[in-house]
Legacy VTK file of the C-alpha trace (Angstrom):
# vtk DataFile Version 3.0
C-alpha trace
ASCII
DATASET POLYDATA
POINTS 173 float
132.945 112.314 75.014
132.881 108.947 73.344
133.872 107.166 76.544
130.823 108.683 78.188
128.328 108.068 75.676
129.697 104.625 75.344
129.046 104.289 79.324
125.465 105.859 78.575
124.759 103.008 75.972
125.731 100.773 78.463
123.903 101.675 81.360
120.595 101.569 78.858
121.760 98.038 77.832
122.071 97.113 81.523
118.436 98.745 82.269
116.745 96.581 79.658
118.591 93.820 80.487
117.640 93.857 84.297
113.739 94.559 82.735
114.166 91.149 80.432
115.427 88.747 82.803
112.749 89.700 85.934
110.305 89.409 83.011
107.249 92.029 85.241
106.276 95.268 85.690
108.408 97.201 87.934
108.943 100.155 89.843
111.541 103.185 89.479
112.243 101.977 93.328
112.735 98.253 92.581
114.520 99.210 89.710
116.988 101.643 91.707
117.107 98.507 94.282
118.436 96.296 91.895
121.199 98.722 90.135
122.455 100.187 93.399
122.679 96.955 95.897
124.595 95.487 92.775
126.567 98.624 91.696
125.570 99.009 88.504
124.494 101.963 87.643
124.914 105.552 89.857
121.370 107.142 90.666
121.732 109.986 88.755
122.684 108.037 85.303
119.578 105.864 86.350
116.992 108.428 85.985
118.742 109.852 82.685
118.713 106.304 81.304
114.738 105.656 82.174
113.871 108.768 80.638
115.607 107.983 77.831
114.729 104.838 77.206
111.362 105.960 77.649
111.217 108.540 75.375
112.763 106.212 72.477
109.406 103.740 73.402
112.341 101.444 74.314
110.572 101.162 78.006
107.252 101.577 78.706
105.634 103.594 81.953
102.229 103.119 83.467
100.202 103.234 86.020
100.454 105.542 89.659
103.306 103.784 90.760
105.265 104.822 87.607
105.639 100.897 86.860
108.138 99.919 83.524
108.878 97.386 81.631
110.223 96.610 77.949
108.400 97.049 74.784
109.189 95.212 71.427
111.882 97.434 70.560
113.713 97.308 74.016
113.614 93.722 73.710
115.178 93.804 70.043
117.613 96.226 70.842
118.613 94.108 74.707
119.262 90.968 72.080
120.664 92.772 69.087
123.612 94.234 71.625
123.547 91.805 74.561
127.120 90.809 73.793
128.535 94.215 74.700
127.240 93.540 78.398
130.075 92.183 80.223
129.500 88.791 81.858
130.148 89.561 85.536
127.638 91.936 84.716
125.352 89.447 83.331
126.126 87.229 86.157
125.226 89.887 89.034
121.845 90.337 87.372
120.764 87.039 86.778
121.901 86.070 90.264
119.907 88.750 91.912
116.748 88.526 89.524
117.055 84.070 90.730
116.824 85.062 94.259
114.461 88.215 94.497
112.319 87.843 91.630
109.375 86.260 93.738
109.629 88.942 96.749
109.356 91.905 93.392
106.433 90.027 92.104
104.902 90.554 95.548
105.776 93.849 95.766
103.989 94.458 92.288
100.840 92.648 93.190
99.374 95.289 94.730
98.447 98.056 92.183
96.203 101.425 92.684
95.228 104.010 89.865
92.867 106.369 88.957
91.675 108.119 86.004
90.005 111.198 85.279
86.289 111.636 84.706
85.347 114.935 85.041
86.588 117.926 87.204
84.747 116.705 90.087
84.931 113.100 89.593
87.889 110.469 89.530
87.739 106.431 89.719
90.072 105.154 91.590
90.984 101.423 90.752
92.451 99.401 93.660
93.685 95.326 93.235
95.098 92.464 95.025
96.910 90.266 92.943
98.238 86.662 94.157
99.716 84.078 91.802
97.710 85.722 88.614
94.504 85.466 90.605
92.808 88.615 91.261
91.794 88.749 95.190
90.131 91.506 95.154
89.035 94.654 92.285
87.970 97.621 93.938
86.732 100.776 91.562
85.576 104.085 94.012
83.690 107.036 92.691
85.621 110.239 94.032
85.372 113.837 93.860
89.255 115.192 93.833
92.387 114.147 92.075
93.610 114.847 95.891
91.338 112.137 97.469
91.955 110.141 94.320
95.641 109.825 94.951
95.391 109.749 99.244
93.245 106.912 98.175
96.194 105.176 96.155
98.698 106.120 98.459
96.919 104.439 101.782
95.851 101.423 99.469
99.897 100.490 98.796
100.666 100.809 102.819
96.862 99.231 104.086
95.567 97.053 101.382
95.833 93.916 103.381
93.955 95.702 106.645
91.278 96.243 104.077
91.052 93.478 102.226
91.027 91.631 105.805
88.348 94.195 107.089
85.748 93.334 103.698
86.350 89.415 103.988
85.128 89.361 107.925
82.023 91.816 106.996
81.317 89.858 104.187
81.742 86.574 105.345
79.804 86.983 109.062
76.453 85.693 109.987
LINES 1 174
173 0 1 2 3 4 5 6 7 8 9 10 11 12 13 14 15 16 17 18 19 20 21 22 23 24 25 26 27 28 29 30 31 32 33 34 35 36 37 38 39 40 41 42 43 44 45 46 47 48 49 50 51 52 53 54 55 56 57 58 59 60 61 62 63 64 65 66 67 68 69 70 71 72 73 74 75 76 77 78 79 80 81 82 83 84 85 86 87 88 89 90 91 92 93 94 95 96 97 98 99 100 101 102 103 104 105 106 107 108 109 110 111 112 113 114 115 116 117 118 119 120 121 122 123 124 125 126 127 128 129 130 131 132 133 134 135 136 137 138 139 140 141 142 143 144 145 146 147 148 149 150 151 152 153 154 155 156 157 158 159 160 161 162 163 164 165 166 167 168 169 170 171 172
């Protein structure tokens, strides 16, 4: 039993770790990305770990695309027990964060949400974010958390068709 929770420990360490060093919001996918191409972590002790972590306010979740990243306390705890991490460990994430931590801050550019108004209305928030400069802030009026979230969904696979699709309308003669 101590072995295992030991292991547990260590696979939060290594979660907050990985969230540290890229230093952005990001995904349960990019997250999974990282601890699986690099052997880490096993899917299943992933998920348990997030949760976790999230429900000690160690991590932090927001937005549609379930989006984490450390609080103050995750960040106290990574450096109070960063020595337990083994350093091939270490190594493997800072490696991987040096050479895909511009392609993830890509990836989390584009962000979609919606809250809530009333039974029959929803705002749906939709951005394009390059190099901390907001292309484009889109807020829709909508009648159904079901439109709300198609909305979101079609905005993470088509943003740049409509972002492309407003410039030349806006920008013709």
């Amino acid at each position: 039993m101590n072995g295992n929770s030991n292991e547990i420990a260590l696979n939060k360490l290594i979660v907050l770790l990985i969230l540290r060093e890229i230093d952005l919001p990001i995904t349960t996918a990019q997250i999974t990305d990282i601890v699986l191409e690099n052997n880490l972590i096993n899917y299943f002790d992933l998920q348990q770990c997030l949760q976790e972590l999230e429900e000690a306010k160690m991590i932090i979740k927001f937005g549609n695309r379930e989006t984490y990243q450390n609080t103050e306390m995750g960040l106290k705890t990574i450096e109070l027990f960063f020595s337990r991490i083994d350093d091939a460990v270490i190594s493997k994430i800072k490696a991987y964060v040096s050479k895909n931590k511009e392609k993830i801050r890509l990836e989390t550019q584009v962000r979609s949400d919606f809250i809530k108004k009333s039974d029959t209305e929803y705002i749906v928030n939709l951005k394009v974010i390059e190099k901390d400069i907001v292309l484009i802030d889109l807020s829709l009026n909508v009648v159904s958390a079901k439109q709300a979230k198609l909305i979101c969904s079609n905005w993470e696979n088509k943003y740049y068709q409509v972002y492309d699709q407003i410039m030349s309308l806006l920008i013709k003669q």
